[in-house]
C-alpha positions as CSV (number, residue, x, y, z in Angstrom):
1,X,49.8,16.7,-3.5
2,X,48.2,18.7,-0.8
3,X,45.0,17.3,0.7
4,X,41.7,18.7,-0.4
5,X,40.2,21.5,1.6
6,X,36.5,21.0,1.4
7,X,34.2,24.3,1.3
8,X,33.4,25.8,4.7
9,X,29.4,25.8,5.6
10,X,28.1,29.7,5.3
11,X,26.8,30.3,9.1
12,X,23.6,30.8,7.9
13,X,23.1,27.2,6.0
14,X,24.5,25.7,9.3
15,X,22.6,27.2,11.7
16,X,18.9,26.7,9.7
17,X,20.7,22.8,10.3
18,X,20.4,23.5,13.9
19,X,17.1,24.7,13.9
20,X,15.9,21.8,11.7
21,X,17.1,19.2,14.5
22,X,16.5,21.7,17.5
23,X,12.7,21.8,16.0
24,X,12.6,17.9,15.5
25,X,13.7,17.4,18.9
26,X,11.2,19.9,20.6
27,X,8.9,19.0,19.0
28,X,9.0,15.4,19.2
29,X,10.2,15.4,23.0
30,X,9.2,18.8,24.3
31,X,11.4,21.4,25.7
32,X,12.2,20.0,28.9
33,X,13.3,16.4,27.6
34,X,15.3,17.8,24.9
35,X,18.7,17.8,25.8
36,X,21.2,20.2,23.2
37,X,23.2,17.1,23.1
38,X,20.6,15.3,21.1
39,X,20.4,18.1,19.1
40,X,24.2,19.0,18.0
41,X,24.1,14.9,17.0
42,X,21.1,15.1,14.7
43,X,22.2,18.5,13.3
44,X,26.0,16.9,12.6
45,X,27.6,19.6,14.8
46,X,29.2,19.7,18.4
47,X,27.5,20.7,21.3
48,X,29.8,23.7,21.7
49,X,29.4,24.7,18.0
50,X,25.5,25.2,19.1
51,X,26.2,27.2,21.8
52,X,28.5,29.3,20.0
53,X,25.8,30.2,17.0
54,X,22.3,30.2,19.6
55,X,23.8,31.0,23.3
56,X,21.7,29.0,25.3
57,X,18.7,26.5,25.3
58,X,16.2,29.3,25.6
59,X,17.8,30.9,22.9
60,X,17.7,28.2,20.4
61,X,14.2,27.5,21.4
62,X,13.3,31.0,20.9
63,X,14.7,31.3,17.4
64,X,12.7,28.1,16.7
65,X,9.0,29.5,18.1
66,X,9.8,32.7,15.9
67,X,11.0,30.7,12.5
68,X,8.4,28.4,13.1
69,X,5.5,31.1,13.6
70,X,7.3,33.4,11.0
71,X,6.8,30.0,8.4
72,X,3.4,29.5,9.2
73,X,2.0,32.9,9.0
74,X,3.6,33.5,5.4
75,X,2.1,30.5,3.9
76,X,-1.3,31.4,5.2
77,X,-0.8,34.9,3.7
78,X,1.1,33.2,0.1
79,X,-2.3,31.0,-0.4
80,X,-4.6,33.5,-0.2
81,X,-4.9,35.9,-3.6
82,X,-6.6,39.0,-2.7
83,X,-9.8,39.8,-5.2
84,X,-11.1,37.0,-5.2
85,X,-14.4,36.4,-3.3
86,X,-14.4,36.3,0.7
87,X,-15.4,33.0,0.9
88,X,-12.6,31.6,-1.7
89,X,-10.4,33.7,0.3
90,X,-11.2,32.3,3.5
91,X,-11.1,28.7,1.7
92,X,-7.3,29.3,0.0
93,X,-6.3,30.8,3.8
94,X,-7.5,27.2,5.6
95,X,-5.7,25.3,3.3
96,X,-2.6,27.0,3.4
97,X,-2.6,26.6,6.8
98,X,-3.7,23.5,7.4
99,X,-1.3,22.1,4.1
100,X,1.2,23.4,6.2
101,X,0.5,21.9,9.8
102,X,0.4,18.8,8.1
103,X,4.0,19.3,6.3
104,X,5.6,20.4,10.0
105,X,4.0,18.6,12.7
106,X,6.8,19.3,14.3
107,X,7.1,22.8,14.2
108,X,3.3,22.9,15.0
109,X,4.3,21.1,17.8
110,X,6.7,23.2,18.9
111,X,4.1,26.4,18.4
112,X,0.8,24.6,19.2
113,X,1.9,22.6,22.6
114,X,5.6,23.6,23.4
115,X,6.0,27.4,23.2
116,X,2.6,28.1,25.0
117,X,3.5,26.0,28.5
118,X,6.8,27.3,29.1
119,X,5.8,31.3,29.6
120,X,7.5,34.3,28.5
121,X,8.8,35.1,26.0
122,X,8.0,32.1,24.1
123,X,4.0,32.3,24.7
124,X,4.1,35.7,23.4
125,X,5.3,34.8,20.1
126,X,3.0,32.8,19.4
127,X,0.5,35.0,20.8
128,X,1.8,38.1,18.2
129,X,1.6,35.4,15.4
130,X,-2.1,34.6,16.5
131,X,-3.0,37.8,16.8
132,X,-1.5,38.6,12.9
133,X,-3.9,35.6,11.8
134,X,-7.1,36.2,13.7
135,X,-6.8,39.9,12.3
136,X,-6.4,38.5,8.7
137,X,-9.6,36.0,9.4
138,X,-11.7,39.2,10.7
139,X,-11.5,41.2,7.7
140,X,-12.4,38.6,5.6
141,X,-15.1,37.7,7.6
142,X,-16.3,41.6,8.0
143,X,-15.6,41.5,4.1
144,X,-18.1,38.5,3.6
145,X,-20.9,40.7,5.4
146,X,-19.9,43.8,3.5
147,X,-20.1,42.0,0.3
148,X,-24.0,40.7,1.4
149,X,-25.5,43.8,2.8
150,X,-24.2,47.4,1.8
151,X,-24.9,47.9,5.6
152,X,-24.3,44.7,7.3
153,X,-26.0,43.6,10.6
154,X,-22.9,42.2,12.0
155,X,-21.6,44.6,14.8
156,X,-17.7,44.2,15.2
157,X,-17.5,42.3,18.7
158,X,-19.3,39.5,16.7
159,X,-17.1,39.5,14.0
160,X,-13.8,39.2,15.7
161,X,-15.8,36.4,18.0
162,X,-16.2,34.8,15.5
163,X,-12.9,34.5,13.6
164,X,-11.5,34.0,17.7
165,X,-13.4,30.9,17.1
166,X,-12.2,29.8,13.8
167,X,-8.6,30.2,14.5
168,X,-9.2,28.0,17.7
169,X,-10.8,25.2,16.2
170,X,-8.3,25.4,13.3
171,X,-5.9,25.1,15.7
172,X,-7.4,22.2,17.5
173,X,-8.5,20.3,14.2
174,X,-4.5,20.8,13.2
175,X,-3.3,19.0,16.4
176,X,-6.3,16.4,15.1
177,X,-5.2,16.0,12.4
178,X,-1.5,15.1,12.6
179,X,-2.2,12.8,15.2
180,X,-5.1,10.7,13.3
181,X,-3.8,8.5,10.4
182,X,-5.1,9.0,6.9
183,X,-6.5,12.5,7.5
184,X,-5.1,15.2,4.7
185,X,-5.3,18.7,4.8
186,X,-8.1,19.0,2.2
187,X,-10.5,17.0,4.3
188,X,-9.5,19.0,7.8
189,X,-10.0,22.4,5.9
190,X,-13.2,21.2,4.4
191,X,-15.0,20.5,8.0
192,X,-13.9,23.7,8.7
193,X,-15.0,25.6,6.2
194,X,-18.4,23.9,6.4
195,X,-18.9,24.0,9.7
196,X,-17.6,28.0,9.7
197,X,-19.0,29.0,6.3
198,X,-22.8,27.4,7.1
199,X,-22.9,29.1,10.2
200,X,-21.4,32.7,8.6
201,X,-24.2,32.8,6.0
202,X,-26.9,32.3,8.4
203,X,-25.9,35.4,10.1
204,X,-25.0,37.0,7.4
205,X,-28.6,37.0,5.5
206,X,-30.4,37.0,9.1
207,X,-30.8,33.9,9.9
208,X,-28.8,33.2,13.1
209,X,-29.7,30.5,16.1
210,X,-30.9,32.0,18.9
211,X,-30.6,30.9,22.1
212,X,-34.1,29.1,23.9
213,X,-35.5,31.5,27.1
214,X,-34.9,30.5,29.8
């Protein structure tokens, strides 16, 4: 009897292999220590096989940066179910995000720390992705002041300051968080929402800190 022949890999499932591995390995190691060596072993391939699906080091850690971001921002935008109040909106959104972090530190990794010191074009990816989510955060915050005053005192500069400021301390209470044992997602996304959400309504039904004169 002839031997076997066992089903060939489609391209596709074997190269999301390399990018599993090529992602573990950045992210664990960074993008200088990484070697594609270490990668081709943990994804089960050669070394040549890599380079003949992703070209080059940069390349492969370019297609990771864009899965990676591309992963992120859909399960911020999946958890969140528009109609429902801003503030449950807002609520859904920092899970999602944070339920993810925590599922791919990682890939977080890779975006948060990894993509973001080693310049172009890898910073701007992230940067787009940013940009998608702090846009998403400013309409639900300019929502939330719509849905308290039929003209709200909010002018716009303050509203996108202030979702700039959520989506960077997300970001830093995600790197927090998958670093500091026994903290889950729920708990990181309910600090945030607190601390945001407290803060929101005081401005929102004129209330806000001001500042002591000098």
């Amino acid at each position: 009897m002839g031997a076997v022949k066992t089903k060939r890999m489609p391209r596709a499932v074997r190269e999301q292999q390399m990018l599993d591995a090529a992602v573990r390995i950045f992210g664990q190691r960074g993008y200088m220590a990484a070697s594609m060596d270490e990668i081709a072993e943990l994804a089960g391939v050669s070394k040549p096989l890599v380079y003949l699906y992703l070209n080059s080091k940069d390349h492969l850690f370019t297609a990771c940066v864009r899965r990676e971001a591309d992963a992120l921002t859909a399960a911020v935008r999946a958890g969140v179910r528009p109609g429902l109040p801003a503030d449950r909106q807002l609520w859904d959104g920092l899970l999602a995000f944070f339920t993810h972090t925590a599922r791919h530190p990682d890939g977080w990794s890779v975006l948060h720390r990894q993509a973001r010191t080693h310049g172009e074009p890898f910073a701007a990816q992230v940067m787009a992705m940013r940009e998608e989510i702090v846009a998403f955060v400013t309409h639900l915050i300019a929502d939330a002041a719509r849905t308290a005053h039929r003209d709200p005192d909010l002018p716009e500069t303050e509203v996108a300051g202030l979702a700039e400021a959520l989506v960077g301390a997300a970001e830093s209470l995600a790197a927090w968080a998958n670093t500091t044992p026994g903290i889950t997602a729920r708990q990181t996304a309910t600090t945030l929402m607190n601390f945001a959400w407290a803060g929101l309504s005081n401005l929102m039904h004129n209330h806000p800190w001001t500042p002591p004169h000098p």
